[in-house]
C-alpha positions as protocol buffer text, in pm:
chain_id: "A"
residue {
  index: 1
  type: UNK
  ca { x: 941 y: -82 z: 372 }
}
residue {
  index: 2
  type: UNK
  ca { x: 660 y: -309 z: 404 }
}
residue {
  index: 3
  type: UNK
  ca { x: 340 y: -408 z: 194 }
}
residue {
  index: 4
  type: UNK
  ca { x: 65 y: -567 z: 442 }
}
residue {
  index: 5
  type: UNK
  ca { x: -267 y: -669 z: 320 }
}
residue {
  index: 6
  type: UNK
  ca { x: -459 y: -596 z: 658 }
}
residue {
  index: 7
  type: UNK
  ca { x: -770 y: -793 z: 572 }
}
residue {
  index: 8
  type: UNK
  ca { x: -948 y: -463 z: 731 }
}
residue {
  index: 9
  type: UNK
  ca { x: -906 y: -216 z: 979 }
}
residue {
  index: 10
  type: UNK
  ca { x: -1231 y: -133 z: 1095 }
}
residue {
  index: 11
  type: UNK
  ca { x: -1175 y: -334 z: 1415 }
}
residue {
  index: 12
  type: UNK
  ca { x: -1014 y: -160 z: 1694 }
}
residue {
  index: 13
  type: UNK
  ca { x: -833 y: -415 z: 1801 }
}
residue {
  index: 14
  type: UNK
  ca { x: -660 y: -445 z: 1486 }
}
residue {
  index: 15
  type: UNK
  ca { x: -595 y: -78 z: 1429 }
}
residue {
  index: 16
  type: UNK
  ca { x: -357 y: -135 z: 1779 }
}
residue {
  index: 17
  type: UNK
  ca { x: -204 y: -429 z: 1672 }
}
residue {
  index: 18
  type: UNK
  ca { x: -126 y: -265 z: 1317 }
}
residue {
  index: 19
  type: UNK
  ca { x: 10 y: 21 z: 1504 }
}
residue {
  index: 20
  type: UNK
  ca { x: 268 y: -146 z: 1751 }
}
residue {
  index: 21
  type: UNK
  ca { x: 387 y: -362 z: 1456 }
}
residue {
  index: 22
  type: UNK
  ca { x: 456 y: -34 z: 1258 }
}
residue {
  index: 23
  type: UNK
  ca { x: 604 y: 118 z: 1551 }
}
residue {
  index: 24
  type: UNK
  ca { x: 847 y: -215 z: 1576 }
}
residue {
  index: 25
  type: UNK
  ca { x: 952 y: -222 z: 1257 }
}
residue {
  index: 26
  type: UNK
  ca { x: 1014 y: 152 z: 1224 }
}
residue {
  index: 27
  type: UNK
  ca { x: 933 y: 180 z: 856 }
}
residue {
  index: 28
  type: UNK
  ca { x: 985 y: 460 z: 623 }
}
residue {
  index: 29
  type: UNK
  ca { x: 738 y: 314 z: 372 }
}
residue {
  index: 30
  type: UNK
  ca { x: 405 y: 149 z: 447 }
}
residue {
  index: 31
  type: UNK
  ca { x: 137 y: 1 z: 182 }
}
residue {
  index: 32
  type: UNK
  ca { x: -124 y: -141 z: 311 }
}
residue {
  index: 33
  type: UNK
  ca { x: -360 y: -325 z: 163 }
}
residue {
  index: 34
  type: UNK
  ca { x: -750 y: -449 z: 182 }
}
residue {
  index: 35
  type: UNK
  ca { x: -813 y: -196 z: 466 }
}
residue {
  index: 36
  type: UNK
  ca { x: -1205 y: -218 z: 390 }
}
residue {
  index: 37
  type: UNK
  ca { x: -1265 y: 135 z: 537 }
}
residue {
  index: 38
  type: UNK
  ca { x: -1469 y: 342 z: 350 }
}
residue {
  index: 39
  type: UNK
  ca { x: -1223 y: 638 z: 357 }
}
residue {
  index: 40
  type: UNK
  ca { x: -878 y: 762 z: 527 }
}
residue {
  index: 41
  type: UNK
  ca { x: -772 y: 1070 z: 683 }
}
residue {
  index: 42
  type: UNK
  ca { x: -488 y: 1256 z: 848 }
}
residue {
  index: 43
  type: UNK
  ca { x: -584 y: 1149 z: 1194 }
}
residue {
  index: 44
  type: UNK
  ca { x: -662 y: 765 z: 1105 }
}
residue {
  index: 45
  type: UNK
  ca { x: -304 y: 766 z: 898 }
}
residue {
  index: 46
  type: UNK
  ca { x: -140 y: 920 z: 1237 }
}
residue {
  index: 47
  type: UNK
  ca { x: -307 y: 695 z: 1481 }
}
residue {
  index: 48
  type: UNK
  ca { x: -149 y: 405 z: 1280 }
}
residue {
  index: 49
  type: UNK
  ca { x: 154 y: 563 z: 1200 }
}
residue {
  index: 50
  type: UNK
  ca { x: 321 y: 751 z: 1486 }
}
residue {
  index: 51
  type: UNK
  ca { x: 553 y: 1003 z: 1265 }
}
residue {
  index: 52
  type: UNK
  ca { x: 429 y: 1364 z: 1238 }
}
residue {
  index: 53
  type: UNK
  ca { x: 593 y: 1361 z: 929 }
}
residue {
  index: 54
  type: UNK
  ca { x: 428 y: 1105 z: 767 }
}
residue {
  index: 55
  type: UNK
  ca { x: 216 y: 1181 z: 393 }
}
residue {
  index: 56
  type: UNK
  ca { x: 23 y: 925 z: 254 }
}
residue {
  index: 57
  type: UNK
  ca { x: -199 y: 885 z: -40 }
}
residue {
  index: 58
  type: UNK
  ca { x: -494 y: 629 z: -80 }
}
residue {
  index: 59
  type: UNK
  ca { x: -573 y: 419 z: -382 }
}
residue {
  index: 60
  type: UNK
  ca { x: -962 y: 351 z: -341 }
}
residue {
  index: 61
  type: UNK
  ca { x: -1125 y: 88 z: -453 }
}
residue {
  index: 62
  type: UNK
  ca { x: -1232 y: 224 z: -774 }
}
residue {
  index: 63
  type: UNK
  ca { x: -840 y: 290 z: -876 }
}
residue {
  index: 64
  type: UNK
  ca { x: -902 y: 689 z: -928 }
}
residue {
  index: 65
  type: UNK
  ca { x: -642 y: 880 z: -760 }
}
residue {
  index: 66
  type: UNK
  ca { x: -464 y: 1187 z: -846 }
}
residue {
  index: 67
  type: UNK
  ca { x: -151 y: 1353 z: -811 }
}
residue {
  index: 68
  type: UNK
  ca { x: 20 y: 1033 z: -720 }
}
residue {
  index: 69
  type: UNK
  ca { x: 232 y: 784 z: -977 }
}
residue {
  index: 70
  type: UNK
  ca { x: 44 y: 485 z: -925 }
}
residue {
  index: 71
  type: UNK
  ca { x: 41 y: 194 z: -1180 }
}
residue {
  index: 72
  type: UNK
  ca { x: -298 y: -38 z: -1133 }
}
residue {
  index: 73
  type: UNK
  ca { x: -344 y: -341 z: -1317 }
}
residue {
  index: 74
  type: UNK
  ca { x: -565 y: -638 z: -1212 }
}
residue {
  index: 75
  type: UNK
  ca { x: -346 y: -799 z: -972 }
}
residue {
  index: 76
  type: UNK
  ca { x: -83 y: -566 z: -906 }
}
residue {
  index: 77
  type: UNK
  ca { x: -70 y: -237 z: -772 }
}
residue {
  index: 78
  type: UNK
  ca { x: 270 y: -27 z: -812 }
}
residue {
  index: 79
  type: UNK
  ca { x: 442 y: 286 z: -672 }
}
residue {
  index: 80
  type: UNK
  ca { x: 745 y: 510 z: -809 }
}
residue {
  index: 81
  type: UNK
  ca { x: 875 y: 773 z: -638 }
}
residue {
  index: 82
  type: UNK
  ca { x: 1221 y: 918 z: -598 }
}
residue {
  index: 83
  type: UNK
  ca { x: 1462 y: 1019 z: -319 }
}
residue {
  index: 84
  type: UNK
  ca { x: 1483 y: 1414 z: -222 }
}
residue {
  index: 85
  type: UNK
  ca { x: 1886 y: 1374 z: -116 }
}
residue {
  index: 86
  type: UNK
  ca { x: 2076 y: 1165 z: -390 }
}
residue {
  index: 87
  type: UNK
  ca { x: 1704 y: 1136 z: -634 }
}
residue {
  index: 88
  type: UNK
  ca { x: 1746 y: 787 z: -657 }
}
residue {
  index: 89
  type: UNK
  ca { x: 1441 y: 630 z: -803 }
}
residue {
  index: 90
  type: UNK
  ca { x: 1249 y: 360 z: -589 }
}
residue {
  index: 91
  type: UNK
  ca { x: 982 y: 134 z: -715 }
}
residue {
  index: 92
  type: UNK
  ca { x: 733 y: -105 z: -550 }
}
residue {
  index: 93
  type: UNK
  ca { x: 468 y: -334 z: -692 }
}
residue {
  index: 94
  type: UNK
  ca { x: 239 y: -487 z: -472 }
}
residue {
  index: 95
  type: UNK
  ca { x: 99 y: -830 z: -600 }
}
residue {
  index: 96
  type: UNK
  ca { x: -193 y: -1011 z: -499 }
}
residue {
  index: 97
  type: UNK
  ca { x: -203 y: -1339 z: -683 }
}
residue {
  index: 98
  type: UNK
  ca { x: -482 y: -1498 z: -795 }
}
residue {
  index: 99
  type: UNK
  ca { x: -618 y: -1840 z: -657 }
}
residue {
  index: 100
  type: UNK
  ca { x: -742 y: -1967 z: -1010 }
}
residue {
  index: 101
  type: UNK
  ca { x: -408 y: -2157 z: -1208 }
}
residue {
  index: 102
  type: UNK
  ca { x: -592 y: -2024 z: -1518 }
}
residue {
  index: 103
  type: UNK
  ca { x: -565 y: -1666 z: -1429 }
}
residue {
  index: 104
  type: UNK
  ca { x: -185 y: -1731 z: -1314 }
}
residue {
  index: 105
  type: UNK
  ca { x: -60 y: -1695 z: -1665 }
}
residue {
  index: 106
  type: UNK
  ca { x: -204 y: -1339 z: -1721 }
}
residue {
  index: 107
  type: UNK
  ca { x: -92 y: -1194 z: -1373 }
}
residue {
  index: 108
  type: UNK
  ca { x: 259 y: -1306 z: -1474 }
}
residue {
  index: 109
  type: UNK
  ca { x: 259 y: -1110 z: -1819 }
}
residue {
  index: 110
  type: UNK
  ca { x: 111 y: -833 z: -1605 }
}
residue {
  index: 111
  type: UNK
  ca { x: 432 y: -838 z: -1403 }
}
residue {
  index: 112
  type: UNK
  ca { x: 604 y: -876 z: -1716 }
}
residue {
  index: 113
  type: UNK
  ca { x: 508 y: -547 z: -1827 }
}
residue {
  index: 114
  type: UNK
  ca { x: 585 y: -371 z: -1554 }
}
């Protein structure tokens, strides 16, 4: 698994460098994060991704999704799902910490309360 805040992918460049690393690592789960596009699709997920079994599901920037168990607070974002052989139950929170020592304090009773 990984969690990657791109910083953007509208570069083309980038999309080819995000796509050999994935390819590297060979990962079975992939968030990434801060891709500043305005949308995703099949064929962008695939072009990054090289399974043809991969699914996906985008969080956008407004945090509306649907049909997807998604947790979104203010600086974390977190996924459950569960396995199809033995249905063991996986979670993953993505954090992105805030620079400010005064908002520290709240993102860690965020985490808390996960």
């Amino acid at each position: 698994m990984v969690s990657w805040n791109v910083r953007g992918l509208n570069d083309p460049r980038k999309c080819l460098i995000v796509k050999n690393l994935l390819r590297e690592w060979n990962c079975d789960v992939v968030c990434l994060q801060e891709t500043k596009l305005a949308g995703m699709d099949r064929q962008l997920i695939c072009s990054l991704w090289s399974s043809p079994y991969v699914d996906w599901a985008a969080l956008d920037a407004d945090q509306t999704t649907s049909g997807l168990e998604v947790m979104v607070g203010q600086f974390s974002v977190s996924v459950w799902w569960q396995g199809l052989g033995v249905g063991f139950i996986w979670a993953h929170s993505g954090v992105y910490g805030p620079n400010d020592n005064n908002l520290r304090g709240q993102m860690w009773d965020e985490l808390i309360g996960i």
